[in-house]
mmCIF entry with sequence, helices, sheets and N, C-alpha, C, O atoms, coordinates in Angstrom:
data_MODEL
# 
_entry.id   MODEL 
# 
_entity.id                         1 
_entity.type                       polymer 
_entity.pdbx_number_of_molecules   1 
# 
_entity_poly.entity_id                      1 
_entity_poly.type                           'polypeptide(L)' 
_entity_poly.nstd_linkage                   no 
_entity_poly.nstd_monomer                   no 
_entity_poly.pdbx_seq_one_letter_code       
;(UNK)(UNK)(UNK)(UNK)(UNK)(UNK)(UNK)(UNK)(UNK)(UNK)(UNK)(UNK)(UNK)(UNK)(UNK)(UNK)
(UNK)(UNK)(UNK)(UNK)(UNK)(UNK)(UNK)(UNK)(UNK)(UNK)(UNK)(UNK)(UNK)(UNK)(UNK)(UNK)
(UNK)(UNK)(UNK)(UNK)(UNK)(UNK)(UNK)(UNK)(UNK)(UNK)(UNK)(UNK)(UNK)
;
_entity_poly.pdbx_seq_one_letter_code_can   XXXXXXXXXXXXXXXXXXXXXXXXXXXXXXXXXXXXXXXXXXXXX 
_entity_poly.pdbx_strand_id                 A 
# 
loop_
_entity_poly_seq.entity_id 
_entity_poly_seq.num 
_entity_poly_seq.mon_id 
_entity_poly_seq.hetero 
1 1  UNK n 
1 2  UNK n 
1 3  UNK n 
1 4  UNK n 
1 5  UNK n 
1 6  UNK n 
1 7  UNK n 
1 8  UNK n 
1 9  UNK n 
1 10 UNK n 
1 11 UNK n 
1 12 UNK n 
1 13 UNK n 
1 14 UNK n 
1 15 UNK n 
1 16 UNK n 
1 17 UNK n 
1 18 UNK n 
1 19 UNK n 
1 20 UNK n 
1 21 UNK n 
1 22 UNK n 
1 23 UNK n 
1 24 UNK n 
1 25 UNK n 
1 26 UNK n 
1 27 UNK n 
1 28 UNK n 
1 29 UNK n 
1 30 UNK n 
1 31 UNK n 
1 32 UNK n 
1 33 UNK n 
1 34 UNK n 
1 35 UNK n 
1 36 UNK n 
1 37 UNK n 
1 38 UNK n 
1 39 UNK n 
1 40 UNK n 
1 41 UNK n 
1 42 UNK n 
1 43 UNK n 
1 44 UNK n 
1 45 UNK n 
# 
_struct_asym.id          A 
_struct_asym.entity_id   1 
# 
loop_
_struct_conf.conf_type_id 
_struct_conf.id 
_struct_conf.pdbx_PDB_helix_id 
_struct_conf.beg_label_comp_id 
_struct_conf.beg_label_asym_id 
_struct_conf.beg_label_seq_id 
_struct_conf.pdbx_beg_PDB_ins_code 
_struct_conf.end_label_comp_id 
_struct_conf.end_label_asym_id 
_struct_conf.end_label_seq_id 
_struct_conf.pdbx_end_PDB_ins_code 
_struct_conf.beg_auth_comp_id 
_struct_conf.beg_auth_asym_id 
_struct_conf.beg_auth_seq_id 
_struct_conf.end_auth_comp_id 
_struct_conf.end_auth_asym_id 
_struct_conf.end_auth_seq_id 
_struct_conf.pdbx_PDB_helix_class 
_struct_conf.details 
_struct_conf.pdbx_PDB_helix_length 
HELX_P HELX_P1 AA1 UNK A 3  ? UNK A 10 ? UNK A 3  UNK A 10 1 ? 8  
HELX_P HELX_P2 AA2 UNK A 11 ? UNK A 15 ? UNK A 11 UNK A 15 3 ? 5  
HELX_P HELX_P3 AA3 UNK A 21 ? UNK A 41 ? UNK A 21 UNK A 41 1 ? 21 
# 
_struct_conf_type.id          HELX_P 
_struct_conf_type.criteria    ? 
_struct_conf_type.reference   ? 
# 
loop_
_atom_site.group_PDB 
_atom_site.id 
_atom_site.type_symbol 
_atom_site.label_atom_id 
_atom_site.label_alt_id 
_atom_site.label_comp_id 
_atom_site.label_asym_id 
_atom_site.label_entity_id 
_atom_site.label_seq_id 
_atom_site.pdbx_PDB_ins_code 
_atom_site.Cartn_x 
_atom_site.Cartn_y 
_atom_site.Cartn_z 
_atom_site.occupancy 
_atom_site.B_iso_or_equiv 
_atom_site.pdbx_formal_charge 
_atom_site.auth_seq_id 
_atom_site.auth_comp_id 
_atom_site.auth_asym_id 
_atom_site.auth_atom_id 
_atom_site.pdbx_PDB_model_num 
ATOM 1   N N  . UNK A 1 1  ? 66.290 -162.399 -31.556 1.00 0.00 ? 1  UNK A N  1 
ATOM 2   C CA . UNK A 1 1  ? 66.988 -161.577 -32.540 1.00 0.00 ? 1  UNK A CA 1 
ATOM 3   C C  . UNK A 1 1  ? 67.687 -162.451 -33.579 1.00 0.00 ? 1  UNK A C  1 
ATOM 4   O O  . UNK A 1 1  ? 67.832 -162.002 -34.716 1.00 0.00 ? 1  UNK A O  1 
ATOM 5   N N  . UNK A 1 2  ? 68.126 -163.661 -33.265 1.00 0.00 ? 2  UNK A N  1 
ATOM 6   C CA . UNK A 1 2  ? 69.004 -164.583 -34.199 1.00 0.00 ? 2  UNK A CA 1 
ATOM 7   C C  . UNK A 1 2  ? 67.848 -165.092 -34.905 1.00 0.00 ? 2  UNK A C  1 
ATOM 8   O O  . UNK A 1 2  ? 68.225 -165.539 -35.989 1.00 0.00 ? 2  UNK A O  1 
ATOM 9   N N  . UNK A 1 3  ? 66.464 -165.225 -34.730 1.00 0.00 ? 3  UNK A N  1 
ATOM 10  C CA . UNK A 1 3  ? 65.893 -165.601 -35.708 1.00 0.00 ? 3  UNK A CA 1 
ATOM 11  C C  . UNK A 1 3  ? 65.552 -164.482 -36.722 1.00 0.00 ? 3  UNK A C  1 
ATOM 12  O O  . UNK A 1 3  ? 65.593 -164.750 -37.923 1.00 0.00 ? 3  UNK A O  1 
ATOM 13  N N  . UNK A 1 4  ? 65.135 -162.938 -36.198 1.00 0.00 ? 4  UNK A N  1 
ATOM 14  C CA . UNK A 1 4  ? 64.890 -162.212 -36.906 1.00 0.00 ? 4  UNK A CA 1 
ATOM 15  C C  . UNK A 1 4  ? 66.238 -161.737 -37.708 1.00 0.00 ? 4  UNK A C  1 
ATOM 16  O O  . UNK A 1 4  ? 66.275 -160.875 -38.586 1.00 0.00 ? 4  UNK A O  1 
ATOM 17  N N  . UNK A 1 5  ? 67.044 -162.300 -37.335 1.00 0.00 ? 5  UNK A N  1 
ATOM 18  C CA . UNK A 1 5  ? 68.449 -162.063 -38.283 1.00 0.00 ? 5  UNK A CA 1 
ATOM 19  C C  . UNK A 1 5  ? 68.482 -163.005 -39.469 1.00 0.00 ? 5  UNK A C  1 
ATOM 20  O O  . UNK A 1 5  ? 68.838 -162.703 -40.608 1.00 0.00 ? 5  UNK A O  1 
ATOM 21  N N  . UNK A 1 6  ? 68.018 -164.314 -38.999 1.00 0.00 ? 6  UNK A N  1 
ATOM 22  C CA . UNK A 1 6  ? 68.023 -165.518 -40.045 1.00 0.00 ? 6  UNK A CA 1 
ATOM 23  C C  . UNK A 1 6  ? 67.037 -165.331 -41.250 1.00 0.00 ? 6  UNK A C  1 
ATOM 24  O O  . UNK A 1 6  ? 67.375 -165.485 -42.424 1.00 0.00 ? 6  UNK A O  1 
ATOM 25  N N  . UNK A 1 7  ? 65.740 -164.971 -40.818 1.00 0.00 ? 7  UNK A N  1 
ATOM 26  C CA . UNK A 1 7  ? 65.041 -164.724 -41.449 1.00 0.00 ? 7  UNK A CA 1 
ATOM 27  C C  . UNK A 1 7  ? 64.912 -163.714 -42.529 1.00 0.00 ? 7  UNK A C  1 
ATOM 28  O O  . UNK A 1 7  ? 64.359 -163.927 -43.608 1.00 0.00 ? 7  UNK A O  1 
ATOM 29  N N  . UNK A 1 8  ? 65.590 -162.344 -42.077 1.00 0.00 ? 8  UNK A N  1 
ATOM 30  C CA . UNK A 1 8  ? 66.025 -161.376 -42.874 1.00 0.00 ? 8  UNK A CA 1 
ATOM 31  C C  . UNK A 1 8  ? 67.124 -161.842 -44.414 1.00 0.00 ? 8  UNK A C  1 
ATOM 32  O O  . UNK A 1 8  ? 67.021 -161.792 -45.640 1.00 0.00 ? 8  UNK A O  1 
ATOM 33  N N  . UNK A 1 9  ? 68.242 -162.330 -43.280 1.00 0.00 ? 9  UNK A N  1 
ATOM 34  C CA . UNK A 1 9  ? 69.099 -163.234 -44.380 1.00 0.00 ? 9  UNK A CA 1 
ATOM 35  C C  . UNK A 1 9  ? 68.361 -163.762 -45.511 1.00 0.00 ? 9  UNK A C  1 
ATOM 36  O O  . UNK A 1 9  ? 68.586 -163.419 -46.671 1.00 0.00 ? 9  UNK A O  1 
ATOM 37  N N  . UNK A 1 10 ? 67.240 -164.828 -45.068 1.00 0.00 ? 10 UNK A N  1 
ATOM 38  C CA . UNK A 1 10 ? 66.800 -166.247 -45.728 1.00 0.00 ? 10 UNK A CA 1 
ATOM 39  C C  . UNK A 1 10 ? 65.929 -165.062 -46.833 1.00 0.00 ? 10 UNK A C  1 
ATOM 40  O O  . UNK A 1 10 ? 65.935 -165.339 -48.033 1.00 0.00 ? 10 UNK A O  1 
ATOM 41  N N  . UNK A 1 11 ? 65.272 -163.892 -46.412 1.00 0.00 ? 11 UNK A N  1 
ATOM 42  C CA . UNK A 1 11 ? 64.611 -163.069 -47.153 1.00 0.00 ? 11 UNK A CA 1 
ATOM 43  C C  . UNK A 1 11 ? 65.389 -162.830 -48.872 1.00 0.00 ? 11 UNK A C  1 
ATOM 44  O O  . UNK A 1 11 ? 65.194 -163.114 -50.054 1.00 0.00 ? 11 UNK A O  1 
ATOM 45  N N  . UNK A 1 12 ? 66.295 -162.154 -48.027 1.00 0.00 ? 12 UNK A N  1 
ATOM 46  C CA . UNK A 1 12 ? 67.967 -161.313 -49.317 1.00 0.00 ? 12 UNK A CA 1 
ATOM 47  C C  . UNK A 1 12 ? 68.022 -162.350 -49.953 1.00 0.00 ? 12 UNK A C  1 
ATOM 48  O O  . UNK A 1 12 ? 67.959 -162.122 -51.161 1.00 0.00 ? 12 UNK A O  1 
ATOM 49  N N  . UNK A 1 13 ? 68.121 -163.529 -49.675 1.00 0.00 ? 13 UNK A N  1 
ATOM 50  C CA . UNK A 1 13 ? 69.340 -164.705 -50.380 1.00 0.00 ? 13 UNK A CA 1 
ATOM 51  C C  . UNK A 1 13 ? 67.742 -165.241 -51.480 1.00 0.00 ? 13 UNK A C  1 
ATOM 52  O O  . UNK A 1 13 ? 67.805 -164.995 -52.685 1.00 0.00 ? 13 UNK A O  1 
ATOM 53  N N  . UNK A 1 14 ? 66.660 -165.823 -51.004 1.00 0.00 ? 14 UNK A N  1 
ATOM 54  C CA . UNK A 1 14 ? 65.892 -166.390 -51.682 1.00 0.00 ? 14 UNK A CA 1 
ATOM 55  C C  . UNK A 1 14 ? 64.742 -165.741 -52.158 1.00 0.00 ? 14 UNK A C  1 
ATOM 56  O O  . UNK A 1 14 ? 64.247 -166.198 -53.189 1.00 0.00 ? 14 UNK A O  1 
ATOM 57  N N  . UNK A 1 15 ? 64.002 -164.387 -51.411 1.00 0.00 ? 15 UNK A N  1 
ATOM 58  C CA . UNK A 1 15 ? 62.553 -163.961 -52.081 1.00 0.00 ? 15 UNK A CA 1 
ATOM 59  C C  . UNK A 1 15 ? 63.295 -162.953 -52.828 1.00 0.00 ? 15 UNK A C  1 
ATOM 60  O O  . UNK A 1 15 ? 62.584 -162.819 -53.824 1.00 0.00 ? 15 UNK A O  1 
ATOM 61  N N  . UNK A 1 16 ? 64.228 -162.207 -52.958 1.00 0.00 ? 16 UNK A N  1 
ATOM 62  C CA . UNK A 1 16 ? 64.448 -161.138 -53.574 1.00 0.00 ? 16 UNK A CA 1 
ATOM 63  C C  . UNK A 1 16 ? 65.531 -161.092 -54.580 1.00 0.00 ? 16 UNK A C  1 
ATOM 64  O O  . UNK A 1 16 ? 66.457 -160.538 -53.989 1.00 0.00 ? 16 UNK A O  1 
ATOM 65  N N  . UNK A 1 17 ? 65.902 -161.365 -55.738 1.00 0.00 ? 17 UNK A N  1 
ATOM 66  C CA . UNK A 1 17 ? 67.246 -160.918 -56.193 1.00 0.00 ? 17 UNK A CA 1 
ATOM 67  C C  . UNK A 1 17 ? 68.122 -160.126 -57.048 1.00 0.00 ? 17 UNK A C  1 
ATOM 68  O O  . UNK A 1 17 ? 69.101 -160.465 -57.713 1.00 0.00 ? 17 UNK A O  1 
ATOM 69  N N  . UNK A 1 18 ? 67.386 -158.661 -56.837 1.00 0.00 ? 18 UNK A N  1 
ATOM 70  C CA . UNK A 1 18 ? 67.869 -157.458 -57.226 1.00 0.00 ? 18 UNK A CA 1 
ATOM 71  C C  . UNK A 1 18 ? 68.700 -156.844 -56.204 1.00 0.00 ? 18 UNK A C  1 
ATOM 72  O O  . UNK A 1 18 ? 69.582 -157.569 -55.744 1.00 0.00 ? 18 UNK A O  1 
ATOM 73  N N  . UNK A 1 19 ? 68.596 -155.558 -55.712 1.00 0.00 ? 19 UNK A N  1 
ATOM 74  C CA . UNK A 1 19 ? 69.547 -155.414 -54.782 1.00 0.00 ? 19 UNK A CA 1 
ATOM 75  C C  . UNK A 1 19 ? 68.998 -155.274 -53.798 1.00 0.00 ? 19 UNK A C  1 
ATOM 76  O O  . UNK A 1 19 ? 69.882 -155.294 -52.941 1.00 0.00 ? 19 UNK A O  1 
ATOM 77  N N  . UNK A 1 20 ? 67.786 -155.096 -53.197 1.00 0.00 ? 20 UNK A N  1 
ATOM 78  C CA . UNK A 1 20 ? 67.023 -155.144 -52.310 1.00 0.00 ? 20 UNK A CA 1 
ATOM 79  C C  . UNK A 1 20 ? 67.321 -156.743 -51.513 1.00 0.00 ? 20 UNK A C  1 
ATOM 80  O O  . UNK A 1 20 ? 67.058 -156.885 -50.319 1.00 0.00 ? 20 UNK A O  1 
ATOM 81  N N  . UNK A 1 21 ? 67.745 -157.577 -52.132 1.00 0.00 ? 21 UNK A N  1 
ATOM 82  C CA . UNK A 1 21 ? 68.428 -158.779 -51.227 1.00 0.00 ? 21 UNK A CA 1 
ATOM 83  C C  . UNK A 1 21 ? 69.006 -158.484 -50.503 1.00 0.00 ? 21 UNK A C  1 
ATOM 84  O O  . UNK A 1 21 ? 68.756 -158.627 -49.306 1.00 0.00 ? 21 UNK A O  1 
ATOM 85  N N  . UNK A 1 22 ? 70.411 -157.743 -51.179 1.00 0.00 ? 22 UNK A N  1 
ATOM 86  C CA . UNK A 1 22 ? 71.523 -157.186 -50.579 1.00 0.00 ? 22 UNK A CA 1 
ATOM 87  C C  . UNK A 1 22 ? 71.080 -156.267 -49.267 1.00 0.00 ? 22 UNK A C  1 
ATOM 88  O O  . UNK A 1 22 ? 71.874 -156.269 -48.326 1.00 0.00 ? 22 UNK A O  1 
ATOM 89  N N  . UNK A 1 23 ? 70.141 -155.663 -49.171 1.00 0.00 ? 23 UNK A N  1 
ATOM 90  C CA . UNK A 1 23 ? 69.901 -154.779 -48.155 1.00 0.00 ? 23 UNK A CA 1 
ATOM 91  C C  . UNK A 1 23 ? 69.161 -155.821 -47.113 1.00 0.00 ? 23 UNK A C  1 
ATOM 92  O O  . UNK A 1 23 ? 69.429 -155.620 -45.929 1.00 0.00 ? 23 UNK A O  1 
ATOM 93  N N  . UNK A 1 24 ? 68.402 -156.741 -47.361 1.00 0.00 ? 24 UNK A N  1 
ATOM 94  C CA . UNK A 1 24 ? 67.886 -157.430 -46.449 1.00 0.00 ? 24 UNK A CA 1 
ATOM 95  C C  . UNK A 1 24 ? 68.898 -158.316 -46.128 1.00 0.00 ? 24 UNK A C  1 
ATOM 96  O O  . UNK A 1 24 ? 68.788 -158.722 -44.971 1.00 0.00 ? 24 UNK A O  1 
ATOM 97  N N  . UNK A 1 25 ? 69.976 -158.826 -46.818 1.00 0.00 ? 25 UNK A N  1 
ATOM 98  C CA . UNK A 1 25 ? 70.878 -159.345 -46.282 1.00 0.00 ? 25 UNK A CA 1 
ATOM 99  C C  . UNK A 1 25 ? 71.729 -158.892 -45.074 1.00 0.00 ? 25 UNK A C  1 
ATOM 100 O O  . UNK A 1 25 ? 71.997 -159.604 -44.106 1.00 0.00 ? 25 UNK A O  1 
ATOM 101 N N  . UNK A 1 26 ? 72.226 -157.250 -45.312 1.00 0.00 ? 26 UNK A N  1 
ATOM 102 C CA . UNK A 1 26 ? 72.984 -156.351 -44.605 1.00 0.00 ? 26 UNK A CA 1 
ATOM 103 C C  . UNK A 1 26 ? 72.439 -156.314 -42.948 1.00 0.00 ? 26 UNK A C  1 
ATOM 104 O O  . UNK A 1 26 ? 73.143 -156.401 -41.942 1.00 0.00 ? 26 UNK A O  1 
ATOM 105 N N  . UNK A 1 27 ? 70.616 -156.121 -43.056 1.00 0.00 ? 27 UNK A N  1 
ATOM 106 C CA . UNK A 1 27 ? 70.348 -156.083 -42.106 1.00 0.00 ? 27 UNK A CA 1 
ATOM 107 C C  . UNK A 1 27 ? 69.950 -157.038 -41.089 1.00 0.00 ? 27 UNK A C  1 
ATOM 108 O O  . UNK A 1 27 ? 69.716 -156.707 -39.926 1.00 0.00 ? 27 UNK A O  1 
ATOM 109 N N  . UNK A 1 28 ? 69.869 -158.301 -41.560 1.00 0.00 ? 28 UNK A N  1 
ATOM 110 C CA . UNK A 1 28 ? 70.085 -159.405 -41.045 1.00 0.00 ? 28 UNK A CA 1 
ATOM 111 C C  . UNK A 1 28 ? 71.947 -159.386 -40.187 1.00 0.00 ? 28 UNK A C  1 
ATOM 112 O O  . UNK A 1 28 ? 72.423 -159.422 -39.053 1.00 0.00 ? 28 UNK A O  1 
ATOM 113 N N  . UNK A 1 29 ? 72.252 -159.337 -41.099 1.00 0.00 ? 29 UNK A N  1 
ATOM 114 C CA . UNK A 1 29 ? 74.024 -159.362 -40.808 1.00 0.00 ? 29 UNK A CA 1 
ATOM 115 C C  . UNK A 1 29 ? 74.055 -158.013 -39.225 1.00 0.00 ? 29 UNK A C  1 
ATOM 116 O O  . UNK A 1 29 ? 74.715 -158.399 -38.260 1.00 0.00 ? 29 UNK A O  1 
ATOM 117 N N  . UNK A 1 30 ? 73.716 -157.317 -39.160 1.00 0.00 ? 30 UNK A N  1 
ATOM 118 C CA . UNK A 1 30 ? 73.623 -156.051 -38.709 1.00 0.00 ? 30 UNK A CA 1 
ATOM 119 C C  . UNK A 1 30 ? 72.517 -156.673 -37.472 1.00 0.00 ? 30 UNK A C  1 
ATOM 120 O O  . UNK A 1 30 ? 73.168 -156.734 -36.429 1.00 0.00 ? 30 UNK A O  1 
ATOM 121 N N  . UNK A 1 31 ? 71.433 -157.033 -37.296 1.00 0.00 ? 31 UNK A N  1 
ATOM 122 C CA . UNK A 1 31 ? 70.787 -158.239 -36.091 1.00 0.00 ? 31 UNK A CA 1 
ATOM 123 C C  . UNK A 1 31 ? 71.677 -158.927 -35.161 1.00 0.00 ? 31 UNK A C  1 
ATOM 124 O O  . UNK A 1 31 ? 71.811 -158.786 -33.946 1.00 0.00 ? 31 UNK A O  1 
ATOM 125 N N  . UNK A 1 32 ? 72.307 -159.771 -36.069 1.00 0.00 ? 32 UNK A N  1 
ATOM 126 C CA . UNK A 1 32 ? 73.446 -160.576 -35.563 1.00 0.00 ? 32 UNK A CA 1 
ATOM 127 C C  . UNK A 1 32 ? 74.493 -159.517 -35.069 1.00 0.00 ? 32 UNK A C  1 
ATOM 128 O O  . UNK A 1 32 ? 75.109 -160.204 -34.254 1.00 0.00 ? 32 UNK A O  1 
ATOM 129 N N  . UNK A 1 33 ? 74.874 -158.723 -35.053 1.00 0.00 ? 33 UNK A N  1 
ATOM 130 C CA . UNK A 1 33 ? 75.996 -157.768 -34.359 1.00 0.00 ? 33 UNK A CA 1 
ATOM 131 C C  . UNK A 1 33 ? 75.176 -157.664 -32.927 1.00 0.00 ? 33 UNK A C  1 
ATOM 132 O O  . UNK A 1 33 ? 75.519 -158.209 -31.878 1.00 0.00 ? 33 UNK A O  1 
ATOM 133 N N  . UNK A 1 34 ? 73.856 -156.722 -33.160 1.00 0.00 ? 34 UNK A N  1 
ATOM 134 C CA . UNK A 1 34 ? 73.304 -156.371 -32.277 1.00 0.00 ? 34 UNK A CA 1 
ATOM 135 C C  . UNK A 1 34 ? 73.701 -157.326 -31.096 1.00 0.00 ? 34 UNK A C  1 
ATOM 136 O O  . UNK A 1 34 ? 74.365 -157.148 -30.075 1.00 0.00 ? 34 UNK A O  1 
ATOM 137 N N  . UNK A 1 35 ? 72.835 -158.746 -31.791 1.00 0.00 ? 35 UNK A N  1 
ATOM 138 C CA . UNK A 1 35 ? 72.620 -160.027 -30.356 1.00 0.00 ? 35 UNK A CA 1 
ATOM 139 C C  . UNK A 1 35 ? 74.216 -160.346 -30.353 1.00 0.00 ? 35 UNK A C  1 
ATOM 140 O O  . UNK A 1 35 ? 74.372 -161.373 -29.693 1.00 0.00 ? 35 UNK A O  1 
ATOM 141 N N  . UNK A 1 36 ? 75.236 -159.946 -30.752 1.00 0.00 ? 36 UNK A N  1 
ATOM 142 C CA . UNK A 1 36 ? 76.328 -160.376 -30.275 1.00 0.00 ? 36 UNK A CA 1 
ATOM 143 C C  . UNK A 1 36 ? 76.676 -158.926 -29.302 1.00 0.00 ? 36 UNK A C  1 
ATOM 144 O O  . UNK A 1 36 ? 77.687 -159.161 -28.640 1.00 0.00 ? 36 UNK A O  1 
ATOM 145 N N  . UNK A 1 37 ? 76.276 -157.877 -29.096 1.00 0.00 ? 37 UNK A N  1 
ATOM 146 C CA . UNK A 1 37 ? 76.815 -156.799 -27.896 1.00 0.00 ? 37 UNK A CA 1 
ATOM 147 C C  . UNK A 1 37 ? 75.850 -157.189 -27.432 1.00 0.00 ? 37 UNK A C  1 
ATOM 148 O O  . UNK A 1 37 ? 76.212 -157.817 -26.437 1.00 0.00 ? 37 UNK A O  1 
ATOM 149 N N  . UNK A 1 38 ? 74.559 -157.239 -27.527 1.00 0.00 ? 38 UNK A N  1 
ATOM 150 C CA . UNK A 1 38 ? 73.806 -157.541 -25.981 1.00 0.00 ? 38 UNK A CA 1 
ATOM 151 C C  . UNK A 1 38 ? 74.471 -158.425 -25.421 1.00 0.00 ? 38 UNK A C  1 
ATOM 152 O O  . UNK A 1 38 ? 74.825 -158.314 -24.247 1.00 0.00 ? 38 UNK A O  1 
ATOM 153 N N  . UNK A 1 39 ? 74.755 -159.457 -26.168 1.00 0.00 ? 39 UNK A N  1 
ATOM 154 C CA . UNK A 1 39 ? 75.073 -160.579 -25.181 1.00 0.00 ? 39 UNK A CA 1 
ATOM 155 C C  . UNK A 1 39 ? 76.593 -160.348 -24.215 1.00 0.00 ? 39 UNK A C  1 
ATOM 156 O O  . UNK A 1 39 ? 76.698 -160.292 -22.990 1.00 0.00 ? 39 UNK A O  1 
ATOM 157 N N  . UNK A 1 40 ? 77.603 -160.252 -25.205 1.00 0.00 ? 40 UNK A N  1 
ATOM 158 C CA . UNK A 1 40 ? 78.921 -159.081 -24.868 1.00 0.00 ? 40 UNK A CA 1 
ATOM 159 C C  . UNK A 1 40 ? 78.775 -158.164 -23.509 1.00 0.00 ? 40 UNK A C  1 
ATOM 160 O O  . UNK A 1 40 ? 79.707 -157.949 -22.734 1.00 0.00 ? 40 UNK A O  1 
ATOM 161 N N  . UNK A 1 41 ? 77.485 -157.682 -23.368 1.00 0.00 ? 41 UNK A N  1 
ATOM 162 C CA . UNK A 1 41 ? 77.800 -156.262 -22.205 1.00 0.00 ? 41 UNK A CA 1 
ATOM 163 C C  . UNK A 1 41 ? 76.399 -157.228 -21.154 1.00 0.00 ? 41 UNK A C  1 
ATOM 164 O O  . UNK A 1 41 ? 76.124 -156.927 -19.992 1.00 0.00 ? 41 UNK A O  1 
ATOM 165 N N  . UNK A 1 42 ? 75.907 -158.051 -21.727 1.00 0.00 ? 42 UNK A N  1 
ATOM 166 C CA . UNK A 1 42 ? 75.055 -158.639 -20.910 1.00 0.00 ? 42 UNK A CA 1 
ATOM 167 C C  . UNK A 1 42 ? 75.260 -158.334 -18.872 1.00 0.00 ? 42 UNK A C  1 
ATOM 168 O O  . UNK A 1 42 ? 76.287 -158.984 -18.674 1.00 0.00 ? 42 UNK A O  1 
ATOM 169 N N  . UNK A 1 43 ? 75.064 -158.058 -18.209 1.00 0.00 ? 43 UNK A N  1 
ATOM 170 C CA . UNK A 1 43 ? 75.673 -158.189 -16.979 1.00 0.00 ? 43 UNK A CA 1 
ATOM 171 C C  . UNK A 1 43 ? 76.694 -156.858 -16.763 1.00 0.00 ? 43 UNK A C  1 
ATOM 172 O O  . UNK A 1 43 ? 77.125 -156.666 -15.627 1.00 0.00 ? 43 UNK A O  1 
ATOM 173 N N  . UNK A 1 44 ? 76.931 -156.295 -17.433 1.00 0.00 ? 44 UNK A N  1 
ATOM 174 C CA . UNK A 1 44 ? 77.926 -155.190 -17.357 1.00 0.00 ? 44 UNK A CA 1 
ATOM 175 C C  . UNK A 1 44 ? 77.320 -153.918 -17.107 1.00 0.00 ? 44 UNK A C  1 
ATOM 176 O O  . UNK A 1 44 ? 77.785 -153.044 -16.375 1.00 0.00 ? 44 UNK A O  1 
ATOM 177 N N  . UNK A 1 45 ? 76.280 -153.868 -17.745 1.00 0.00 ? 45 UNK A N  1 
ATOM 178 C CA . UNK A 1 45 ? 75.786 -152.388 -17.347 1.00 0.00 ? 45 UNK A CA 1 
ATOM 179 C C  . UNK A 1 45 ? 74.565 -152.762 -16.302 1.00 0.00 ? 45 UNK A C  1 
ATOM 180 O O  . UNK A 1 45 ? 73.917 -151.865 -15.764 1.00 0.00 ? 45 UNK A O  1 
# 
C-alpha cells in the first residue's frame, strides 16, 4: 500500500498539473492513512 500511495503521490506532483494532481495527490495521502490503521488495529481484531 505505501508504494501504491507513493506512486499515486509521484503521479499528482509530476505527470499531471491541473487539478487532477491534486486528486491523485489526495488519494495517495488517503493510502497512507489506510496502511497506517491496518497497521494500528493489526492484531486487535
Amino acid at each position: 500500500m505505501i508504494l501504491v500511495g507513493l506512486s499515486l503521490i509521484a503521479l499528482g506532483a509530476f505527470r499531471y498539473d491541473d487539478v487532477a494532481g491534486w486528486g491523485f495527490a489526495a488519494v495517495g495521502i488517503g493510502f497512507f492513512a489506510i496502511a497506517w490503521v491496518f497497521n494500528a488495529l493489526k492484531g486487535r481484531v
